[in-house]
N, CA, C and O atoms as a Tinker XYZ file with bonds, in Angstrom:
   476  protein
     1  N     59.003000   66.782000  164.723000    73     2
     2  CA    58.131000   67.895000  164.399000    64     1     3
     3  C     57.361000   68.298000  165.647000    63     2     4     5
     4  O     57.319000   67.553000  166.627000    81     3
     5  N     56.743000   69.495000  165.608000    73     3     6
     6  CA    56.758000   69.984000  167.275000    64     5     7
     7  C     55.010000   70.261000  166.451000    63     6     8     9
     8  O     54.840000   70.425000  165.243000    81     7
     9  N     53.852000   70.241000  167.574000    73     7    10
    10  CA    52.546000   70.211000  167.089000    64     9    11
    11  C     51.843000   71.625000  167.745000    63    10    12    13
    12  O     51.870000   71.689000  168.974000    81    11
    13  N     51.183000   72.821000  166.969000    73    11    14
    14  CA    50.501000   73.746000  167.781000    64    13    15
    15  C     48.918000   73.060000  167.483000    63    14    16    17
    16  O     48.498000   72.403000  166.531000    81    15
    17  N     48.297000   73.509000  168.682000    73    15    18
    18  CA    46.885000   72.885000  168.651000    64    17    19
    19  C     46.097000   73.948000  169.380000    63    18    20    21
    20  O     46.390000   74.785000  170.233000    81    19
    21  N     44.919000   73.593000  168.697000    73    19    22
    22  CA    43.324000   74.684000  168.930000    64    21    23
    23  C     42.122000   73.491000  169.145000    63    22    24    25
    24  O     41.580000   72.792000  168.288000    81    23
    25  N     41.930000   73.526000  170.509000    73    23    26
    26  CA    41.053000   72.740000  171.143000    64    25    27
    27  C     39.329000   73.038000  171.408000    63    26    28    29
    28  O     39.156000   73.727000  172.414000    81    27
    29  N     38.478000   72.779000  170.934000    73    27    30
    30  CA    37.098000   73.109000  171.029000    64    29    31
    31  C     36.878000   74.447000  170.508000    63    30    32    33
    32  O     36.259000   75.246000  171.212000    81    31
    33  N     37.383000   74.856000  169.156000    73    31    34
    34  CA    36.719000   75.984000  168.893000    64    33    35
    35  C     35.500000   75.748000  168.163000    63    34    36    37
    36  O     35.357000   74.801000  167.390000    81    35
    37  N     34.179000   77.051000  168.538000    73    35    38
    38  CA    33.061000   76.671000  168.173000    64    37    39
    39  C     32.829000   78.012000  167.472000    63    38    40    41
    40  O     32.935000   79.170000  167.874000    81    39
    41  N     32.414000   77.385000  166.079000    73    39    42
    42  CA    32.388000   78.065000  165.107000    64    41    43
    43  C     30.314000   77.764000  164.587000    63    42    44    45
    44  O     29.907000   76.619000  164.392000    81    43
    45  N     29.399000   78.954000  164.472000    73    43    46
    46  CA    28.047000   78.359000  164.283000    64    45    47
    47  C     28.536000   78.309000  162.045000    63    46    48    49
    48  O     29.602000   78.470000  161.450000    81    47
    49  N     27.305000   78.052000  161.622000    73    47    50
    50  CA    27.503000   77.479000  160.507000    64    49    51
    51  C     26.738000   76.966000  159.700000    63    50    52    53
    52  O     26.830000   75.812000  160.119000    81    51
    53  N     25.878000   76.883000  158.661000    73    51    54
    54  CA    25.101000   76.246000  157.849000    64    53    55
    55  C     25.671000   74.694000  157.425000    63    54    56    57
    56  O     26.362000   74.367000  156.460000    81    55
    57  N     25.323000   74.187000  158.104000    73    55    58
    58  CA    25.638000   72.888000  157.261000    64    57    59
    59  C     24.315000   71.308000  157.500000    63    58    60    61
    60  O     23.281000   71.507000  158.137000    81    59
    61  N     24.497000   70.473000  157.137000    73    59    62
    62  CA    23.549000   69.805000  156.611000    64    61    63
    63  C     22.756000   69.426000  155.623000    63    62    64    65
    64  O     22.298000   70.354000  154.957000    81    63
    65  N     22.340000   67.972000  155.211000    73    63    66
    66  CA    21.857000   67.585000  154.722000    64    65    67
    67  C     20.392000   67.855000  154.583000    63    66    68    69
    68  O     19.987000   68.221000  153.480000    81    67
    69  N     19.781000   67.755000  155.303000    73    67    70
    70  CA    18.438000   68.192000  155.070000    64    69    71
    71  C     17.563000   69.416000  155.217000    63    70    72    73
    72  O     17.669000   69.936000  156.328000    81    71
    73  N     16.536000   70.146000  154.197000    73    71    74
    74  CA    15.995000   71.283000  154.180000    64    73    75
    75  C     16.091000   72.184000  155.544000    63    74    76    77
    76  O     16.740000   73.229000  155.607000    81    75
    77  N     15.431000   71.685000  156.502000    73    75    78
    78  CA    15.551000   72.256000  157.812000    64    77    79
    79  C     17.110000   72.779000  158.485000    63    78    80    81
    80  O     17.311000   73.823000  159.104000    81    79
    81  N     18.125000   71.686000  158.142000    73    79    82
    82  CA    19.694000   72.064000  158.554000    64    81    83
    83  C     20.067000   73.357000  157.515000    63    82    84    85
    84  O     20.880000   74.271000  157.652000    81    83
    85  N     19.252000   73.079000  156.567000    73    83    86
    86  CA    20.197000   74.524000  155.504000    64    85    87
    87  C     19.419000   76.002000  155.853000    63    86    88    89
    88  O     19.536000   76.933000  155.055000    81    87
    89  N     18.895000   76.101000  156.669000    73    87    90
    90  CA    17.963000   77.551000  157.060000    64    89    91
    91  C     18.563000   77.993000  158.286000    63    90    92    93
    92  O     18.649000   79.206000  158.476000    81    91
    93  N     18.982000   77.202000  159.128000    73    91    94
    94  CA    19.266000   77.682000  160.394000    64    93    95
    95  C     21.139000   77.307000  160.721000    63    94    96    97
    96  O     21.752000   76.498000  160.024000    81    95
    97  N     21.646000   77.907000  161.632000    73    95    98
    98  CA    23.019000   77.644000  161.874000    64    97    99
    99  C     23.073000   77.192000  163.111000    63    98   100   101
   100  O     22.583000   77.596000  164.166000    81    99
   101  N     23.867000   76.127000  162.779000    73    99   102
   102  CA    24.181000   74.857000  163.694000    64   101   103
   103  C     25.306000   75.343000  164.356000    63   102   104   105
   104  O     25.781000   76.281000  163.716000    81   103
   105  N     26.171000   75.002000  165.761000    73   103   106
   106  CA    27.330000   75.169000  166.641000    64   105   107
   107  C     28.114000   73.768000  166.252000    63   106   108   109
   108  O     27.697000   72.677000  166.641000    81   107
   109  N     29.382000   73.934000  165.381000    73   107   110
   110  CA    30.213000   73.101000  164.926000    64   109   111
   111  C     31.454000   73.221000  165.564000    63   110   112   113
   112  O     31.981000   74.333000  165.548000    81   111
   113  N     32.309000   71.824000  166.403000    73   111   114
   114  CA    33.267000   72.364000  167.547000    64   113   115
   115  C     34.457000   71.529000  166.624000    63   114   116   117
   116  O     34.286000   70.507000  165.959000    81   115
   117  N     35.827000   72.389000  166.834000    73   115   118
   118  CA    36.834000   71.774000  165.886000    64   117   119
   119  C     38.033000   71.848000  167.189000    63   118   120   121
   120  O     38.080000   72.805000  167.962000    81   119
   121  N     39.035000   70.577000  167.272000    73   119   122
   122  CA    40.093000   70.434000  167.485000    64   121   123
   123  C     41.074000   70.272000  165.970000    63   122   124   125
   124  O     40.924000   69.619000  164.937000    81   123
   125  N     42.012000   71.135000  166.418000    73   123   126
   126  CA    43.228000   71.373000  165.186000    64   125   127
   127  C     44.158000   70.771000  165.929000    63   126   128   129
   128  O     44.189000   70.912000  167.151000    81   127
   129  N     44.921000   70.115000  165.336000    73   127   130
   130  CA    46.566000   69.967000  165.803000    64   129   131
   131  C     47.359000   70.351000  164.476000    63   130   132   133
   132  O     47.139000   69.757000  163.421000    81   131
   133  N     48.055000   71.116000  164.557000    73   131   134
   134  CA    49.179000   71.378000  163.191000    64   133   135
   135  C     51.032000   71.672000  163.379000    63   134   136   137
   136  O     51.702000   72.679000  163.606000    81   135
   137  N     51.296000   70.492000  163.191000    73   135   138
   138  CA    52.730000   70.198000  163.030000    64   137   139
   139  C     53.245000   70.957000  162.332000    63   138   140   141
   140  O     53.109000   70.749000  161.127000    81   139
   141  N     53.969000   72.034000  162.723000    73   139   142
   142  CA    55.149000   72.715000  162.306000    64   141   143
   143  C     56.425000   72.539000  163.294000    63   142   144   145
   144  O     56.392000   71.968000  164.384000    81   143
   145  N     57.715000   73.231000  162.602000    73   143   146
   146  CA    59.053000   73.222000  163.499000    64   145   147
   147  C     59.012000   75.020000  164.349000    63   146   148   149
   148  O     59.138000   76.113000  163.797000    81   147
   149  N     58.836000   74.768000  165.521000    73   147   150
   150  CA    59.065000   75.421000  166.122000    64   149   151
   151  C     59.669000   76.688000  167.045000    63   150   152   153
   152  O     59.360000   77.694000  167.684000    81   151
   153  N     61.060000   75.616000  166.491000    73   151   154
   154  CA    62.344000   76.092000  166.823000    64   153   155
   155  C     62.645000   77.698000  166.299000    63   154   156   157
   156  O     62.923000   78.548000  167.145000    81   155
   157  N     62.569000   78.059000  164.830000    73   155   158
   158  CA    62.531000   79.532000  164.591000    64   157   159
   159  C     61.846000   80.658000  165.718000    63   158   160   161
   160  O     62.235000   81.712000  166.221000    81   159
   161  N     61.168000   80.198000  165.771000    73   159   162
   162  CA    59.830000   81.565000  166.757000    64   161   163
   163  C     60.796000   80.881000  168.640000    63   162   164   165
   164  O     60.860000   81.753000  169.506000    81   163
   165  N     61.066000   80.245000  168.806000    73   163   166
   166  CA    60.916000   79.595000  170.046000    64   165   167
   167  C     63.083000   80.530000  169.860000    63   166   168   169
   168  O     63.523000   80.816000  170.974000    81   167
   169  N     63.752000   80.756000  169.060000    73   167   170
   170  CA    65.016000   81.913000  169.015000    64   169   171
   171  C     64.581000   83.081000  169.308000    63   170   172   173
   172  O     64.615000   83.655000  170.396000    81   171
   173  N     64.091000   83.493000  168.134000    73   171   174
   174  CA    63.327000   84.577000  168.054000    64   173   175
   175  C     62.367000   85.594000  168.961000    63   174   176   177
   176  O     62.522000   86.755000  169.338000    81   175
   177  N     61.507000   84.800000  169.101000    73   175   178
   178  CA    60.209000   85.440000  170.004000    64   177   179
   179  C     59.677000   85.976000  169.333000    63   178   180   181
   180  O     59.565000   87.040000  169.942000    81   179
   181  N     58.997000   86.154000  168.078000    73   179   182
   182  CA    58.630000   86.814000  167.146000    64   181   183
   183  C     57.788000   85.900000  166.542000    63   182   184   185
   184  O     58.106000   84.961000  165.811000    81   183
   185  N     56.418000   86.333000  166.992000    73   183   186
   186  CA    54.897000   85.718000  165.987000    64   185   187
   187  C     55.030000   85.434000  164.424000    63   186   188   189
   188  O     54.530000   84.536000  163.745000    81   187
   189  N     55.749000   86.343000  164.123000    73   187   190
   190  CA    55.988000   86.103000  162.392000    64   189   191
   191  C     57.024000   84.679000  162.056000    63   190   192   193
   192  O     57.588000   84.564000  160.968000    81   191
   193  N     57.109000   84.036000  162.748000    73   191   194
   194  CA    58.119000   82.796000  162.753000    64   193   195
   195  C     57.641000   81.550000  163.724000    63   194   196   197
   196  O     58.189000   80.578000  164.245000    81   195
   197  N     56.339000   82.107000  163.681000    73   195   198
   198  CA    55.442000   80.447000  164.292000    64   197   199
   199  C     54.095000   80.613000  163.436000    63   198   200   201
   200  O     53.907000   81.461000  162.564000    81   199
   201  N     53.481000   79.937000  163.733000    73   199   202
   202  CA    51.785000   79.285000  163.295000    64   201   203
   203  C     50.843000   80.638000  164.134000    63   202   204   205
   204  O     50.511000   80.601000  165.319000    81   203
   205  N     50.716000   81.128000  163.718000    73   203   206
   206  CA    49.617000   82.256000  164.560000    64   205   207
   207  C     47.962000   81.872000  164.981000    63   206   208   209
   208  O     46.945000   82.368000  164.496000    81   207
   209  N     48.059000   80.957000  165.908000    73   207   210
   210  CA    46.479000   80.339000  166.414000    64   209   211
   211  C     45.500000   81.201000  165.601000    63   210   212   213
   212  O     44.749000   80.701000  164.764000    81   211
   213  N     45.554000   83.055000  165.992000    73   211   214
   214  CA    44.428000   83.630000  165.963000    64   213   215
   215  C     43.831000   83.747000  164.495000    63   214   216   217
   216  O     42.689000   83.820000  164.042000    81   215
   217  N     45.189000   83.732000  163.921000    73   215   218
   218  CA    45.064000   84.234000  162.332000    64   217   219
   219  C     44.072000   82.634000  161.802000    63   218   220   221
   220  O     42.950000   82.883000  161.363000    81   219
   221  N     44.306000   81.762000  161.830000    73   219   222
   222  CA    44.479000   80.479000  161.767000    64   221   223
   223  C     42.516000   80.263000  162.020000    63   222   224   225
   224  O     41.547000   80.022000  161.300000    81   223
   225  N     42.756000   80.503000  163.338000    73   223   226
   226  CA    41.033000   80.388000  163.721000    64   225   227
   227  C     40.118000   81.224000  163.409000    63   226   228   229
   228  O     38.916000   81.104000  163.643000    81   227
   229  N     40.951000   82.575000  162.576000    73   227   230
   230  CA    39.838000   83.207000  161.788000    64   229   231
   231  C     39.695000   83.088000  160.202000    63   230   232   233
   232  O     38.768000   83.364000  159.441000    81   231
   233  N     40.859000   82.617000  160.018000    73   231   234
   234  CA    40.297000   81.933000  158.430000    64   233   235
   235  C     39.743000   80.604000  158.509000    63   234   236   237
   236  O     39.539000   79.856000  157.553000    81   235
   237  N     39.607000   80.465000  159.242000    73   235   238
   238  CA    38.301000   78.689000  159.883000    64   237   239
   239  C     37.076000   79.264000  159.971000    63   238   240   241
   240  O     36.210000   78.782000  159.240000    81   239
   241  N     36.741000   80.277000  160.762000    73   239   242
   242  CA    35.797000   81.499000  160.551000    64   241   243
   243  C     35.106000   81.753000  159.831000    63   242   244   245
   244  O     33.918000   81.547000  159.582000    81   243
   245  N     36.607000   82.687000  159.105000    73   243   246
   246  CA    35.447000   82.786000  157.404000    64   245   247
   247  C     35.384000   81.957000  156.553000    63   246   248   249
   248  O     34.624000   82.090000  155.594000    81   247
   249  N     36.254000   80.801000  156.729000    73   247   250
   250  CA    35.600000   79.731000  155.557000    64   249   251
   251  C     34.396000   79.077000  155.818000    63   250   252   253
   252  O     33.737000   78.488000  154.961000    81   251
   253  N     34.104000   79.178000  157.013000    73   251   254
   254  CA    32.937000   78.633000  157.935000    64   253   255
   255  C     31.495000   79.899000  156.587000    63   254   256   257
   256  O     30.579000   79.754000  155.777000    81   255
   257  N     32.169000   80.774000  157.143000    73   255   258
   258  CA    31.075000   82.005000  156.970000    64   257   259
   259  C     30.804000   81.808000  155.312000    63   258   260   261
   260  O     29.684000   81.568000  154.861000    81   259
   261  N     31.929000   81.941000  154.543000    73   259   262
   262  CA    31.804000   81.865000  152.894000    64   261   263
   263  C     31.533000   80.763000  152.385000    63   262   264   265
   264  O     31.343000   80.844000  151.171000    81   263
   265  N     31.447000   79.869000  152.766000    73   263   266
   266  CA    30.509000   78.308000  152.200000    64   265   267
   267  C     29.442000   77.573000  152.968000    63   266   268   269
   268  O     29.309000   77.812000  154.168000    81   267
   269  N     28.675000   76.697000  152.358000    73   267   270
   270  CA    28.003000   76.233000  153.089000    64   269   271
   271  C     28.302000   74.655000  152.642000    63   270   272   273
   272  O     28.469000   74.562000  151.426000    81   271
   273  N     28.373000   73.785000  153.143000    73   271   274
   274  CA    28.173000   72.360000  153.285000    64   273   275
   275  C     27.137000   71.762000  153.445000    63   274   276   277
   276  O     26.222000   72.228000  154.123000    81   275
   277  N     27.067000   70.293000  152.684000    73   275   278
   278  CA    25.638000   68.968000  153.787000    64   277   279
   279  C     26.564000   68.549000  154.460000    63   278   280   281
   280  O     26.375000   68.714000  155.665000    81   279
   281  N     27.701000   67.966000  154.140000    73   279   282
   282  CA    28.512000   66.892000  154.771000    64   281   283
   283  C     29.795000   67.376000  155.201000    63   282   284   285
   284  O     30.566000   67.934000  154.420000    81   283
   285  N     30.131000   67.122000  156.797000    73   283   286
   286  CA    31.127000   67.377000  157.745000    64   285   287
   287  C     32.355000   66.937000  156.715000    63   286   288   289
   288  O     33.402000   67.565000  156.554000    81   287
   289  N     32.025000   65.886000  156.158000    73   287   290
   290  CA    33.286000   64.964000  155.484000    64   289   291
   291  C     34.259000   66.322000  154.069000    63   290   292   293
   292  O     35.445000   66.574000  153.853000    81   291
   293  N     32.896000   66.848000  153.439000    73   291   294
   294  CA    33.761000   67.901000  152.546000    64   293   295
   295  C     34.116000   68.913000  153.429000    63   294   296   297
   296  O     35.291000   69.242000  153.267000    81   295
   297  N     33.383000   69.696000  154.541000    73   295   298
   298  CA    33.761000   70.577000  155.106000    64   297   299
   299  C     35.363000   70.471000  155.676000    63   298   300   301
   300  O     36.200000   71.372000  155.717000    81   299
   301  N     35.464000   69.357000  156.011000    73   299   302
   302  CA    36.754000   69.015000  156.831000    64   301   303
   303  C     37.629000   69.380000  155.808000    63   302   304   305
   304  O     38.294000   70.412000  155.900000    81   303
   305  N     37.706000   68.507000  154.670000    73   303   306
   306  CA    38.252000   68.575000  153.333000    64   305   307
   307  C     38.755000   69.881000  153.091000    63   306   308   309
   308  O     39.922000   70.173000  153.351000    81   307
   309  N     38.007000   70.617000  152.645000    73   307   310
   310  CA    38.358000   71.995000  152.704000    64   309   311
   311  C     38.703000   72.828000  153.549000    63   310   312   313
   312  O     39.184000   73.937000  153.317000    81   311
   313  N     38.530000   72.456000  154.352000    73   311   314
   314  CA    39.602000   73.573000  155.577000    64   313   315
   315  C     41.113000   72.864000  155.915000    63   314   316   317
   316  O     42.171000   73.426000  156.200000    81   315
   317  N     40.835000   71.530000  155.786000    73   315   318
   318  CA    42.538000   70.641000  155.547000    64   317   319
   319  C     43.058000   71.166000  154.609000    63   318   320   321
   320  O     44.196000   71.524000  154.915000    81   319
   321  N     42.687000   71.500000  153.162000    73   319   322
   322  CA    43.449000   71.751000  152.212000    64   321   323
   323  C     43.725000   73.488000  152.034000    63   322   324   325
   324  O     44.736000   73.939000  151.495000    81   323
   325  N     42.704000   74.264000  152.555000    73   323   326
   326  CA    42.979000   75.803000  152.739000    64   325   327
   327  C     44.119000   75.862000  153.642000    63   326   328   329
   328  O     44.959000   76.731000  153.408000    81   327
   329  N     44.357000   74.792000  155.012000    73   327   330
   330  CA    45.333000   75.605000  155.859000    64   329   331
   331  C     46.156000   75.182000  155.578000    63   330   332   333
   332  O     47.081000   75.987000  155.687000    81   331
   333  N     46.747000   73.401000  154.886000    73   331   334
   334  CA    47.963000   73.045000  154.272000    64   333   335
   335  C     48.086000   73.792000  153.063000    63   334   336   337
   336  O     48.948000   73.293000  152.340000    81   335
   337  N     47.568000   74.759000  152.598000    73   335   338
   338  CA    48.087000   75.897000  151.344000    64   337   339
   339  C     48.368000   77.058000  151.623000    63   338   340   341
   340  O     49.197000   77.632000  150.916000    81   339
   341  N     47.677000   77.841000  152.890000    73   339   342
   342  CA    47.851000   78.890000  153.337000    64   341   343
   343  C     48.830000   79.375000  154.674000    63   342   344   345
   344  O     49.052000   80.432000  155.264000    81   343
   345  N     49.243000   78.048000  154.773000    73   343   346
   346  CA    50.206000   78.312000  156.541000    64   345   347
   347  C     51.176000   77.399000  156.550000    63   346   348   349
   348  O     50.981000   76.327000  155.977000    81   347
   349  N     52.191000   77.620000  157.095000    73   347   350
   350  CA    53.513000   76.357000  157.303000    64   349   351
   351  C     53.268000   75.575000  158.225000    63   350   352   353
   352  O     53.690000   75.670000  159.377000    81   351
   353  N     52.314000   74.442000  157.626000    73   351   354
   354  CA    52.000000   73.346000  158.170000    64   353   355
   355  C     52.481000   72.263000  157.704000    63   354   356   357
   356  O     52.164000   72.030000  156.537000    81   355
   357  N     53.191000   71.460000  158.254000    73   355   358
   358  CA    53.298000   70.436000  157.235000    64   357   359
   359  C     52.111000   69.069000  157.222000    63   358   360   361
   360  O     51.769000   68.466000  156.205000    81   359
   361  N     51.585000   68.773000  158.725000    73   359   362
   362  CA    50.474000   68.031000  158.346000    64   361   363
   363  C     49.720000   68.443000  159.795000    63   362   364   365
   364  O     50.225000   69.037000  160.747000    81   363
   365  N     48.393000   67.951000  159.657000    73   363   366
   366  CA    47.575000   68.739000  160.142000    64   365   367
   367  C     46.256000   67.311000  160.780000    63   366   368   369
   368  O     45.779000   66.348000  160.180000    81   367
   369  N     46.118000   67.669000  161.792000    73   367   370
   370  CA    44.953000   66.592000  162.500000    64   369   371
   371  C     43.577000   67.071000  162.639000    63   370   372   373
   372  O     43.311000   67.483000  163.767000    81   371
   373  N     42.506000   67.125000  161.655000    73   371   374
   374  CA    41.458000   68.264000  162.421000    64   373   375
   375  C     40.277000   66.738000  162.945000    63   374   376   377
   376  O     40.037000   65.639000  162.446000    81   375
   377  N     39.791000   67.518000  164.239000    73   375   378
   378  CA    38.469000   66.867000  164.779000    64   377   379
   379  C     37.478000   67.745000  164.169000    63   378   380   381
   380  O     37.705000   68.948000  164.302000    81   379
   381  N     36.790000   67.525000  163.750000    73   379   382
   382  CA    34.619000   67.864000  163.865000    64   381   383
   383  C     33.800000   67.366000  163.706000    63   382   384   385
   384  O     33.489000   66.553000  162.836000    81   383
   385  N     32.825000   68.143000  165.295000    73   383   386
   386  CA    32.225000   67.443000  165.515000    64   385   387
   387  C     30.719000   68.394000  165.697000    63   386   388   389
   388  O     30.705000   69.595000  165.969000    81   387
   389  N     29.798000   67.742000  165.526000    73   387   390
   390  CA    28.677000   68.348000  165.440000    64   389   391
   391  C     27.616000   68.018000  166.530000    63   390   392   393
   392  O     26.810000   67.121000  166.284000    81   391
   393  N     27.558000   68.695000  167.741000    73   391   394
   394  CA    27.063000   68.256000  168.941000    64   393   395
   395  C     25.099000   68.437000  168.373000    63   394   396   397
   396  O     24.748000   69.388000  167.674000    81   395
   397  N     24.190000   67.445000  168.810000    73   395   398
   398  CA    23.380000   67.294000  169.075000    64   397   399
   399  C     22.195000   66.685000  167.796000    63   398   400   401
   400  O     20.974000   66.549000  167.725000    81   399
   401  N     23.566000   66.402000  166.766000    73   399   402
   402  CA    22.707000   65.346000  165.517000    64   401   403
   403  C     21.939000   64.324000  165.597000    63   402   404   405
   404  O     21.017000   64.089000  164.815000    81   403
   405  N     22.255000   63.663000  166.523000    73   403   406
   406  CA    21.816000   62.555000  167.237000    64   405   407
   407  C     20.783000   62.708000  168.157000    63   406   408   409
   408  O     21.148000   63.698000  168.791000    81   407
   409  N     19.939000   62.420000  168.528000    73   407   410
   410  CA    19.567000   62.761000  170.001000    64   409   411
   411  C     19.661000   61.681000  170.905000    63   410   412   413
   412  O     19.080000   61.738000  171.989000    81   411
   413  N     20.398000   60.610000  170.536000    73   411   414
   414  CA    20.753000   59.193000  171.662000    64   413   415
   415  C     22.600000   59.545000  171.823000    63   414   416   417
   416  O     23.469000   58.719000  172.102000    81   415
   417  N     22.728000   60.588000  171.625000    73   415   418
   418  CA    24.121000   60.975000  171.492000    64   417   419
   419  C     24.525000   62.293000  171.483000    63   418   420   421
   420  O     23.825000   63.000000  170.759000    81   419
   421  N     25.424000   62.849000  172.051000    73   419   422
   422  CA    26.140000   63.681000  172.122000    64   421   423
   423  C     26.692000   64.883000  171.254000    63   422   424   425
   424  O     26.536000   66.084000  171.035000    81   423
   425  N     27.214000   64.108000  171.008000    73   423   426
   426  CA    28.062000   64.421000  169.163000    64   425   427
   427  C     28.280000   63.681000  168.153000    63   426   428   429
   428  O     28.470000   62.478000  168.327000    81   427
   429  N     28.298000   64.219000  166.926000    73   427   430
   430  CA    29.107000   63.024000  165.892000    64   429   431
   431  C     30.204000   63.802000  165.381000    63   430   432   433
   432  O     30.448000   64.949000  165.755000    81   431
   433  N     30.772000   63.251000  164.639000    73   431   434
   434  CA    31.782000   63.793000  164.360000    64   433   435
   435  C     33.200000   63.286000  163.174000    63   434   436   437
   436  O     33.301000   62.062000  163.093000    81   435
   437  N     33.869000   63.809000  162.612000    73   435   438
   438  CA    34.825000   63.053000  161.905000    64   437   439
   439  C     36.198000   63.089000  162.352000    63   438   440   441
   440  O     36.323000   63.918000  163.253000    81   439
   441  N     37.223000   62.528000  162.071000    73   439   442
   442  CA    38.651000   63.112000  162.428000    64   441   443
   443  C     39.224000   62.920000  160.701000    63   442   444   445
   444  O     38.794000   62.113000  159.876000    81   443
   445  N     40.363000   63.992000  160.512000    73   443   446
   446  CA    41.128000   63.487000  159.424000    64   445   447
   447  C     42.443000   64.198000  159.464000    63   446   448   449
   448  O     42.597000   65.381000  159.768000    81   447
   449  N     43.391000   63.330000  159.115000    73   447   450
   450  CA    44.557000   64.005000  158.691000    64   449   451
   451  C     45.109000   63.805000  157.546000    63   450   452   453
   452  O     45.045000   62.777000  156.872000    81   451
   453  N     45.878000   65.168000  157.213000    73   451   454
   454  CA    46.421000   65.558000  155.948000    64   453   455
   455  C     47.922000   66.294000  155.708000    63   454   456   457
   456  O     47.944000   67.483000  156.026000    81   455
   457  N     48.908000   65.849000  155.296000    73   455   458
   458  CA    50.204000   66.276000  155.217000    64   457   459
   459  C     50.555000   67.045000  153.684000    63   458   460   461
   460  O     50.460000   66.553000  152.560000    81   459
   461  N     50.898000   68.128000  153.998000    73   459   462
   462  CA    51.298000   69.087000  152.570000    64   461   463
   463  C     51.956000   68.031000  151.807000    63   462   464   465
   464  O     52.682000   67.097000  152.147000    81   463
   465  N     51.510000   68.427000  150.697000    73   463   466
   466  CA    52.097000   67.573000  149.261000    64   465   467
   467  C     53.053000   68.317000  148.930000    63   466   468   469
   468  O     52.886000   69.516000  148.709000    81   467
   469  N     54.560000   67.538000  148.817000    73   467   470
   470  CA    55.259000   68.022000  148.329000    64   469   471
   471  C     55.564000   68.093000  146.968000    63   470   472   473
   472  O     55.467000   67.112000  146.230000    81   471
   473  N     56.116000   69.762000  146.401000    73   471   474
   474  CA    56.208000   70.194000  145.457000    64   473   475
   475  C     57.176000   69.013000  144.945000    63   474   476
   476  O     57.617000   69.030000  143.796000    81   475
């Protein structure tokens, strides 16, 4: 399986647990990796026969924009299961991470992966 990937996109965002995190929007940075076969678009040359990054990072966007979250852990959740339903992915690696939760640290962050359920 051949992997397209989207490295540090920063998407701002309501999320958090506590009163103060749910008023203001936080800068949330995501690495994608998503395993599809390649080979069609890579004959072709034709966008309609691969994974389209842009399309991809704007429904991350607006799912960003149309919900709000406390916890990175459901957020992830739901954007794993929107893009293994909405795109020919067969499994999918997402990083996020939430730079400056911490202040003895950097970032925190989760990783998870998820492979389409087959029908």
């Amino acid at each position: 399986m051949d992997t397209i990937y989207i490295r540090d996109l920063r998407i701002e965002t309501v999320i958090g647990v506590h009163a103060w995190e749910q008023r203001i929007r936080q800068t949330l940075r995501l690495d994608l990796e998503l395993e599809t076969d390649i080979r069609p678009a890579a004959h072709s040359d034709d966008i309609a026969d691969t994974l389209d990054y842009v399309m991809i990072s704007e429904r991350v966007r607006t799912l960003l924009d149309q919900h709000q979250f406390q916890l990175m852990e459901a957020l992830a959740e739901h954007i794993a299961n929107t893009l293994l339903h909405e795109f020919a992915i067969s499994r999918l690696r997402l990083s996020l991470s939430k730079p400056g939760a911490l202040s003895s640290a950097r970032e925190v962050g989760i990783q998870i992966e998820r492979s389409r359920i087959p029908l």
